[in-house]
C-alpha positions as CSV (number, residue, x, y, z in Angstrom):
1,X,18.9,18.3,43.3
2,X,17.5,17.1,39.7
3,X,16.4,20.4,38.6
4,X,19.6,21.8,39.8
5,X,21.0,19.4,37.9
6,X,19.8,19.7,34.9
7,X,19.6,23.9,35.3
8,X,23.7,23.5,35.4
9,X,23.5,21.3,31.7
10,X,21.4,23.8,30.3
11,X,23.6,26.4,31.2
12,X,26.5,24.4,30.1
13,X,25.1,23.3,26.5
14,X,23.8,27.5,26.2
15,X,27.8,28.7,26.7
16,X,28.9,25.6,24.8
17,X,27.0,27.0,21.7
18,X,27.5,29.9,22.0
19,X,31.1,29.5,21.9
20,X,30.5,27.2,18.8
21,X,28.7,30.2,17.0
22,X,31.4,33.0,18.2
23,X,34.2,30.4,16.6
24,X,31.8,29.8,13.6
25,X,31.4,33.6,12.5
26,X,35.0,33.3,11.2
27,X,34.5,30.3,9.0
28,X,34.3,30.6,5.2
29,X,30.7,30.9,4.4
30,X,29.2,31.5,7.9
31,X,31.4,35.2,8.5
32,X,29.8,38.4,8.6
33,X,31.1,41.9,8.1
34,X,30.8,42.6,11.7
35,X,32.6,39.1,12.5
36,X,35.7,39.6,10.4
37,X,36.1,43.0,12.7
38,X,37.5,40.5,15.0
39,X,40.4,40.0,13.2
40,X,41.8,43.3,12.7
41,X,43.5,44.8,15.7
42,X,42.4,48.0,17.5
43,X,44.8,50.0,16.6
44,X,43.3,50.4,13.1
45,X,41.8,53.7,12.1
46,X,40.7,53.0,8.7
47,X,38.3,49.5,8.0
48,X,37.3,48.4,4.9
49,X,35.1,45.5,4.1
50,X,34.3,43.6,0.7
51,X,31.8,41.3,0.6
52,X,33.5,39.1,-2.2
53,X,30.7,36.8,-2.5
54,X,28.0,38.8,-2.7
55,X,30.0,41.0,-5.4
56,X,30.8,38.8,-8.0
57,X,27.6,37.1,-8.2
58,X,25.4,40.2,-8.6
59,X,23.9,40.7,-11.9
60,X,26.2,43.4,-13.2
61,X,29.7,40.8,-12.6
62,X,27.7,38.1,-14.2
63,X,26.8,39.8,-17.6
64,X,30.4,41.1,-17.6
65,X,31.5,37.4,-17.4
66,X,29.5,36.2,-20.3
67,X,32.1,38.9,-22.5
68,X,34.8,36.0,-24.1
69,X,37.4,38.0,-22.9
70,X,36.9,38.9,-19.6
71,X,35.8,35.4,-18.9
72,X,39.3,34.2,-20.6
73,X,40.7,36.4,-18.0
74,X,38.8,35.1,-15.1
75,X,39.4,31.4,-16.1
76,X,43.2,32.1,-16.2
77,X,42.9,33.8,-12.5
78,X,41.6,30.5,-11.7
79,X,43.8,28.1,-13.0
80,X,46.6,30.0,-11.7
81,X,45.7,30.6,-8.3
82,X,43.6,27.0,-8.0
83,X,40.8,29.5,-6.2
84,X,37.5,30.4,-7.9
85,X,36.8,34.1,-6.8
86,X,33.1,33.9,-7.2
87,X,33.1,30.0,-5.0
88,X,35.5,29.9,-2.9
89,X,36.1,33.8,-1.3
90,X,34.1,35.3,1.0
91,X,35.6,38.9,2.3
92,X,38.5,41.0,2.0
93,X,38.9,43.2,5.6
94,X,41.8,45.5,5.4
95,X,43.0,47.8,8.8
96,X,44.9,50.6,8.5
97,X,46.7,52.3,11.5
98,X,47.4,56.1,11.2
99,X,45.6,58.9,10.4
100,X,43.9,59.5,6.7
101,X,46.9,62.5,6.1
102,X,49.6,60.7,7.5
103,X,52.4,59.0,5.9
104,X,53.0,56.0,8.3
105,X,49.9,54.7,7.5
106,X,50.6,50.4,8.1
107,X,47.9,47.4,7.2
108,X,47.0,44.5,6.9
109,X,44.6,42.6,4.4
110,X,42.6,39.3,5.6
111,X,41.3,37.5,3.1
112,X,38.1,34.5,4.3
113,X,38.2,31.8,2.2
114,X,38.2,28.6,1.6
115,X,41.5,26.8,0.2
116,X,43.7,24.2,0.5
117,X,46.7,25.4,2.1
118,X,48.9,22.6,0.8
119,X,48.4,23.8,-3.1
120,X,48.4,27.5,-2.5
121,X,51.9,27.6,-0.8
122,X,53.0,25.3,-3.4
123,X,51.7,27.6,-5.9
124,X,53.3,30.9,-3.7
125,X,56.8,28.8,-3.3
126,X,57.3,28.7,-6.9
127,X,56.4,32.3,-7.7
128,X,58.3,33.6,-4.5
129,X,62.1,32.5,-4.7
130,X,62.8,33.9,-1.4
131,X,60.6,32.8,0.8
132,X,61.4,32.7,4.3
133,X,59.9,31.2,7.0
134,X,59.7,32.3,10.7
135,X,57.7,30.7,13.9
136,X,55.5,32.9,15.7
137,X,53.2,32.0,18.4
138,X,53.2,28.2,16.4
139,X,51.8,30.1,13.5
140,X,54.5,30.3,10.6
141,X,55.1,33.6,9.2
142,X,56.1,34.0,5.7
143,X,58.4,36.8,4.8
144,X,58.9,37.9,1.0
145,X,55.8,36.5,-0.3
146,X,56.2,39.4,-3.2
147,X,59.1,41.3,-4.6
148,X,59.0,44.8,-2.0
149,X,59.2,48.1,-3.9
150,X,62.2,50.3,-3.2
151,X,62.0,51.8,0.5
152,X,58.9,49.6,1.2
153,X,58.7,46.3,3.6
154,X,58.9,43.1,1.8
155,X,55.1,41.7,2.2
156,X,54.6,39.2,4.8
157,X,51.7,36.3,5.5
158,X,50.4,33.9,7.2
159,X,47.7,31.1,7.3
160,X,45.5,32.2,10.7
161,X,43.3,29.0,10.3
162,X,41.6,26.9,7.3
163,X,39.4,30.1,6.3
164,X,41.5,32.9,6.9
165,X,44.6,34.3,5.3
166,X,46.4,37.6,6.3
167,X,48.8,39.7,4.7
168,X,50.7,42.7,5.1
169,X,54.2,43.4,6.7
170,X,55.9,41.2,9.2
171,X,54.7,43.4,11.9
172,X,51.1,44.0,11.0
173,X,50.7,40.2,10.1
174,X,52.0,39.6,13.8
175,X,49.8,42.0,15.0
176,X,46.8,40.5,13.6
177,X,48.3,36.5,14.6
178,X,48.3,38.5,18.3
179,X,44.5,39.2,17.8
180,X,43.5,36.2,16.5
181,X,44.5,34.2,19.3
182,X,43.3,36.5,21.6
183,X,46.4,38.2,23.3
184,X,45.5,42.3,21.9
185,X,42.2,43.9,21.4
186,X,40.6,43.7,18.0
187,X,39.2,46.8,16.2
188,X,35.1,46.5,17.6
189,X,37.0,46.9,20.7
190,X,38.5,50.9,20.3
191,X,36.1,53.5,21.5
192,X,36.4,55.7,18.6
193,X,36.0,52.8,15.8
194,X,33.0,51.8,17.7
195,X,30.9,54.7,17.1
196,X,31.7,54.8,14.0
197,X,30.4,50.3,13.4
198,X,27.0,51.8,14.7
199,X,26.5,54.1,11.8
200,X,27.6,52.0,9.0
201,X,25.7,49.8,7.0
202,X,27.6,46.6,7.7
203,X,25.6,44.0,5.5
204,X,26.9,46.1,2.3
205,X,28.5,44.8,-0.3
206,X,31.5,47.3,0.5
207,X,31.7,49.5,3.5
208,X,34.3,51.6,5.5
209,X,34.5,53.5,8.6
210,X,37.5,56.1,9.1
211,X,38.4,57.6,11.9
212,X,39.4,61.6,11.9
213,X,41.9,62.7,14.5
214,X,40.6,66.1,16.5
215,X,42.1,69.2,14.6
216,X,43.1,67.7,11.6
217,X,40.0,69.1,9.3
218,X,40.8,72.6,11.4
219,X,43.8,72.4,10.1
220,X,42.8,71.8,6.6
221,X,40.4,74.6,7.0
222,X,42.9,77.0,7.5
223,X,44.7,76.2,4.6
224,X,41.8,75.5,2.7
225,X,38.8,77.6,3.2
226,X,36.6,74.6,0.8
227,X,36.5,72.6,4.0
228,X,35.4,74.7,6.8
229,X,31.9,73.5,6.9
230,X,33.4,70.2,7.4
231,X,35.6,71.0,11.1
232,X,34.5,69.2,14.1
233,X,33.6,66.1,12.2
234,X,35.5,62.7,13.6
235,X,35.0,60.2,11.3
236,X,33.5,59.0,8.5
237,X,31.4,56.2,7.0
238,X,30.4,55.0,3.5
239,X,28.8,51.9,2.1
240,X,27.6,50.6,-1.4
241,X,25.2,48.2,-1.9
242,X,23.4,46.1,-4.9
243,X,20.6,44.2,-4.2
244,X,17.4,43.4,-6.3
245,X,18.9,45.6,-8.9
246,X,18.9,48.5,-6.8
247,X,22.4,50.3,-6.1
248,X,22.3,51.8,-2.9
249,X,25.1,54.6,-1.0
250,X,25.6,55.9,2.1
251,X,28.3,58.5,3.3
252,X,27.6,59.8,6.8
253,X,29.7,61.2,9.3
254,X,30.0,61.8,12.9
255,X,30.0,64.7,14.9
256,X,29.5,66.9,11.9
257,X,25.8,69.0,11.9
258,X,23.0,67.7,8.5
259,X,24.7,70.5,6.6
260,X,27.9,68.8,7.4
261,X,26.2,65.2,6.2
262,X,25.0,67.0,3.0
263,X,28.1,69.0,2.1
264,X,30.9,66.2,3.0
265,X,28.1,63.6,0.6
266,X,27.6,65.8,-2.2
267,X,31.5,66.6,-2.9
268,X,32.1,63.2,-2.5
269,X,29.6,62.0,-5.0
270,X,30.4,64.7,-7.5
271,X,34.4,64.2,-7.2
272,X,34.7,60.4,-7.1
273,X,38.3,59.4,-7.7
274,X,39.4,63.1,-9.1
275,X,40.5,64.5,-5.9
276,X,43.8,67.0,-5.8
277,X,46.9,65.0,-4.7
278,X,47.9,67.6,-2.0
279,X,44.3,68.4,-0.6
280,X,43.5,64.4,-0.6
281,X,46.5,63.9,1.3
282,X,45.2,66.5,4.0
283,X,41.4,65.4,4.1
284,X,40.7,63.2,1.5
285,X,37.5,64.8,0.4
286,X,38.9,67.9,-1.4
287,X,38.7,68.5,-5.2
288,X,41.5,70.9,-5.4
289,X,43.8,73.5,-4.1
290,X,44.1,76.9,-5.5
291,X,47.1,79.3,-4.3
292,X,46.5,82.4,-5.7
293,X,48.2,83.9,-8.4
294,X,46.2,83.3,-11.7
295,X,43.1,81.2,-10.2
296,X,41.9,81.5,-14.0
297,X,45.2,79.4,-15.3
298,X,45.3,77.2,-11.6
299,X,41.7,76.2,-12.6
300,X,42.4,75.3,-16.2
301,X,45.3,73.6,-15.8
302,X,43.0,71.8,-12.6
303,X,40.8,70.7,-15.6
304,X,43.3,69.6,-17.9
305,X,44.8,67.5,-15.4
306,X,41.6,66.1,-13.6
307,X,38.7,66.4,-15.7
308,X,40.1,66.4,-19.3
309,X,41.1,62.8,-19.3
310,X,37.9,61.4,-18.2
311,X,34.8,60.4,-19.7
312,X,32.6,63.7,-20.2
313,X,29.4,61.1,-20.0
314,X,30.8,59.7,-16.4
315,X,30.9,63.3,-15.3
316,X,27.6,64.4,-16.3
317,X,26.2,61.5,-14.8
318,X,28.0,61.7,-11.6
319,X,26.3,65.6,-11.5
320,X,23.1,64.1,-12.2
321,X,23.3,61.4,-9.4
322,X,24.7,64.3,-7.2
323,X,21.8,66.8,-7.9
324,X,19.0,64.4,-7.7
325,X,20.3,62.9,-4.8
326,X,21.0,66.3,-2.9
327,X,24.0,64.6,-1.8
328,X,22.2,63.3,1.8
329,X,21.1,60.3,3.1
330,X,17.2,61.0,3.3
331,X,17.3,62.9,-0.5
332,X,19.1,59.9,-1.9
333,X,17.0,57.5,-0.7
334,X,13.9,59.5,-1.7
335,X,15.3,60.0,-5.7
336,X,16.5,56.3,-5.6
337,X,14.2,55.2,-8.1
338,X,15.5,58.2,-10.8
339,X,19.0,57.1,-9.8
340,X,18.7,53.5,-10.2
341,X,16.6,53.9,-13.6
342,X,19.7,56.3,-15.0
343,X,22.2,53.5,-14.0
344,X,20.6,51.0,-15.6
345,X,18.9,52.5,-18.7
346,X,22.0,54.8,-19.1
347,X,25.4,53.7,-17.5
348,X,25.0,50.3,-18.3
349,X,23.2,50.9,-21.5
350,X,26.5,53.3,-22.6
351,X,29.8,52.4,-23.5
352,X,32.1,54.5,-22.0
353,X,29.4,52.9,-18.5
354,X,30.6,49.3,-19.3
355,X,34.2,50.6,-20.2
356,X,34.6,52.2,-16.8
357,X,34.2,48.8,-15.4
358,X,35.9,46.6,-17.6
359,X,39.1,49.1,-17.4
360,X,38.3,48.6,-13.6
361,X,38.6,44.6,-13.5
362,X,41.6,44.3,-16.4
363,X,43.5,47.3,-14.1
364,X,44.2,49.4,-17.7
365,X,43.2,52.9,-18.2
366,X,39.9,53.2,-19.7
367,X,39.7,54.2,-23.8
368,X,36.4,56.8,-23.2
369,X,34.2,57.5,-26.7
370,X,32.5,60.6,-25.1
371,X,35.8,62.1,-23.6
């Protein structure tokens, strides 16, 4: 009867901890990547994840801080907002329902920190005159937290707990308030998102995982020959990461073939952010779109548009990281040590290199030298 006894307090201290840790892995300072997942409902189709922390206080952040400027900058952010970025945030997990070519794409943005929530909404009722508030689930929901953009929802938010903060519209913040109290499934729950958590690298410093519906790349392909080698691919993963001075990517994706994983990395790599508006909105992965005609004049005018106003320096060493990577997994890693010497005696050596990330931070367009 004792050892029966004691067998049932075991068992009962075992569940109680593990409860303790499940509730735990949402805190400020103990969540995860993979925890924060559990906030974003499972009808998302698009995940990104920011490590915060781990972000502002690698090396890179830290010598851009010691610049007057950007640390007069940074000081202001605090004083206004009463947070420090780099103390007191941990992650920024944004869902997005949808598909990657659709336009009724709808999200929300969870922010884990740690805050006092008396002197933030003090702060947000004096910068938002028309505030409302609404009850939902015994959770207050605050409506017209910003000024909405014509034809758009007035943002919405609400304070899930003392380490977590969501925003979005008053139906995705509901949505997210209905998985954080456990009446809908969250995101690590959907089959298709699933497969995709498995592949990605989810102790980056920034990771996503998107979801491709069936047909849509066929149907890009047919319009856009550029993209056949990429039909029967699902979804797609990518993840950046700095640690020990090392700057390591990933970019995989699922049901496509290696040539498929080599093809989809190296025109990501080589394109960045200068994708066509049309073909992006299709696939997301396309440089550009030509319709015939004069392809001579649709390619220089392709250049003048996308290339001509960036940095010739970013885009030589963008080709550089793409060639000596051979734009898989497996290549990368192999020419990581070229890569991360060219990034750090080059990129952050140049100035258009620290440019790029200053524009980045102050949200201007950047002034190039080598342009």
């Amino acid at each position: 009867m004792k050892n029966h006894l004691r067998i049932g307090l075991v068992i009962l201290i075992a569940t109680g901890l593990v409860s303790c840790v499940e509730q735990g892995g949402l805190k400020a300072g103990t969540a995860t990547g993979k925890s924060m997942l559990k906030l974003i409902p499972a009808s998302a189709r698009m995940v990104f994840m920011v490590d915060i922390h781990r972000s502002l206080t690698a090396d890179a952040v830290t010598k851009a801080l010691k610049d007057e400027k950007m640390k007069q900058k940074y000081d202001g952010f605090v004083k206004m907002a009463g947070l420090d970025p780099m103390k007191d945030i941990y992650f920024l997990a944004v869902g997005l329902s949808g598909t990657p070519a659709g336009n009724e794409r709808e999200g929300a943005i969870i922010v884990n920190l740690r805050y006092d929530k008396g002197q933030l909404l003090a702060k947000l009722k004096l910068v938002a005159k028309n505030l409302q508030e609404e009850t939902y689930n015994g959770l207050t929901v605050y409506k017209n937290v910003d000024a909405a953009k014509p034809g758009k929802m007035a943002p919405a938010g609400a304070f899930l707990d003392d380490s977590n903060i969501v925003l979005g519209t008053d139906k995705t913040v509901r949505a997210v308030i209905d998985v954080y109290q456990k009446k809908a499934d969250s995101v690590d729950k959907s089959p298709e998102m699933k497969k995709l958590f498995k592949l990605v690298n989810m102790s980056a410093n920034v990771w996503a995982a998107v979801a491709i519906p069936p047909g849509m790349l066929k149907q890009a392909a047919d319009k856009n020959p550029m993209l056949k080698d990429l039909v029967g691919v699902t979804g797609l993963t990518l993840s950046f990461d700095y640690a020990n001075k090392t700057l390591t990517t990933e970019v995989q994706s699922l049901g496509g073939t290696k040539e498929q994983n080599k093809t989809l990395a190296e025109r990501l790599i080589v394109t960045g952010a200068t994708i066509d508006a049309a073909a992006a909105d299709k696939a997301g992965m396309v440089s550009a779109i030509f319709s015939g005609g004069n392809p001579e004049e649709e390619l220089l005018e392709w250049y003048r548009k996308n290339l001509r106003p960036l940095s010739a320096f970013s885009i030589r060493q963008a080709n550089r990281v793409a060639r000596i990577g051979s734009g898989i997994v497996a290549a990368l890693q192999q020419a990581l040590d070229k890569i991360e010497r060219q990034y750090v005696e080059e990129v952050l050596a140049s100035y258009d290199g620290n440019e790029g990330i200053a524009a980045f931070i102050e949200r201007r367009k950047p002034v190039w030298k080598d342009s």
